[in-house]
C-alpha positions in Angstrom: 104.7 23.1 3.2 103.0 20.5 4.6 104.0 20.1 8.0 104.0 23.5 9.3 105.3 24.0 13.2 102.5 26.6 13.6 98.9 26.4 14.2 96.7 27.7 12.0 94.3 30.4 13.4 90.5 28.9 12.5 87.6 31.4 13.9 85.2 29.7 16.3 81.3 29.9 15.9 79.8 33.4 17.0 78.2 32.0 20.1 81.9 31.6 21.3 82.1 35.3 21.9 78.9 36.1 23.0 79.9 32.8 26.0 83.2 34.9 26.6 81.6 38.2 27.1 78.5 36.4 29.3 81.3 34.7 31.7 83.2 38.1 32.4 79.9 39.1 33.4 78.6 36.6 35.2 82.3 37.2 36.9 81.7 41.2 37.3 78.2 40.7 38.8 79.1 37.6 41.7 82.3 39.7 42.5 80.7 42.7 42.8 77.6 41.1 45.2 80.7 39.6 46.9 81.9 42.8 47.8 78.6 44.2 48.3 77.8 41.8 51.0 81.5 42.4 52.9 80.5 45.8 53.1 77.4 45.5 54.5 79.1 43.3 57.0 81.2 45.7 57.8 78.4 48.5 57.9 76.6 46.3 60.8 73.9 45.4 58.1 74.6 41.8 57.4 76.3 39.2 59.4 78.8 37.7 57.8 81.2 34.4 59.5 83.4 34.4 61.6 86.9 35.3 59.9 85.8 36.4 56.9 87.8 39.6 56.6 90.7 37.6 57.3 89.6 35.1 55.2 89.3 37.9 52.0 92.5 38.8 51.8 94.5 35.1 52.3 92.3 33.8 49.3 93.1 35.9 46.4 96.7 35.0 45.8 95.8 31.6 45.5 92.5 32.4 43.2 94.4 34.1 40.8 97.5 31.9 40.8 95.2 29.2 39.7 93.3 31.1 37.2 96.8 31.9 35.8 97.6 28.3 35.3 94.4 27.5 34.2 95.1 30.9 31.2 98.5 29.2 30.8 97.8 26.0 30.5 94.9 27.1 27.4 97.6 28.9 25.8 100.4 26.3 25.7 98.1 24.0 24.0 97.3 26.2 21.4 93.8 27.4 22.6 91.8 30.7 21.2 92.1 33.7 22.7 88.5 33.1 23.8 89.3 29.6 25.4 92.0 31.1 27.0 90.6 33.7 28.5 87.5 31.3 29.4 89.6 29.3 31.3 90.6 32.1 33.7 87.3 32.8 34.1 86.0 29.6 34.5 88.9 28.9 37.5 88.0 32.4 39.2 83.9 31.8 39.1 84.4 28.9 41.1 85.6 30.9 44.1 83.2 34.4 43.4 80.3 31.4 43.2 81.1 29.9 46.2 81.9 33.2 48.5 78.3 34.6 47.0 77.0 31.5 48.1 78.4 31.3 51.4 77.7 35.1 51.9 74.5 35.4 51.2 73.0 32.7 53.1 71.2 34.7 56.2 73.2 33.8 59.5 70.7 33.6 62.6 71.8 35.2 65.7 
């Protein structure tokens, strides 16, 4: 039985899961500032730009169509659950990062 069609599951180093768990997180906390910040907008608190409730709802499909590739990708190559899940993560931090970013910088006016 030595070529077997199958992958062998191998665990990864401990530090792999504490990475997972820090990245759904990190994920959590920027999307829940995110939404923190829109409704402060909303409240009259904060100023937010110009089109940004539009702009909340036409990026999510998108976000999470790529973060499904990303998962899908990981999995057809045989990834860890970890990596997989990683990946997803890793493709919808880039647009929580970003929208914290852009949210939180004060707008003068």
């Amino acid at each position: 039985m030595k070529n077997r069609a199958y992958k062998v599951f191998t665990p990864l180093p401990f530090h792999t899961y504490w990475q997972s768990n820090l990245d759904v997180a990190r994920l959590a906390f920027e999307s829940q500032m995110v939404i923190g910040l829109r409704l402060a907008s909303f409240a009259g608190m904060w100023q937010m730009p110009a089109g940004e409730a539009r702009r909340m709802i036409s990026e999510k499909p998108p976000a999470f169509a790529q973060a499904a590739m990303a998962a899908g990708s990981a999995a057809i190559t045989g990834a860890s659950p970890e990596r997989v899940v990683g990946a997803a993560v890793k493709s919808l931090r880039t647009h929580t990062s970003s929208n914290l970013r852009r949210l939180a910088r004060p707008k003068s006016g």
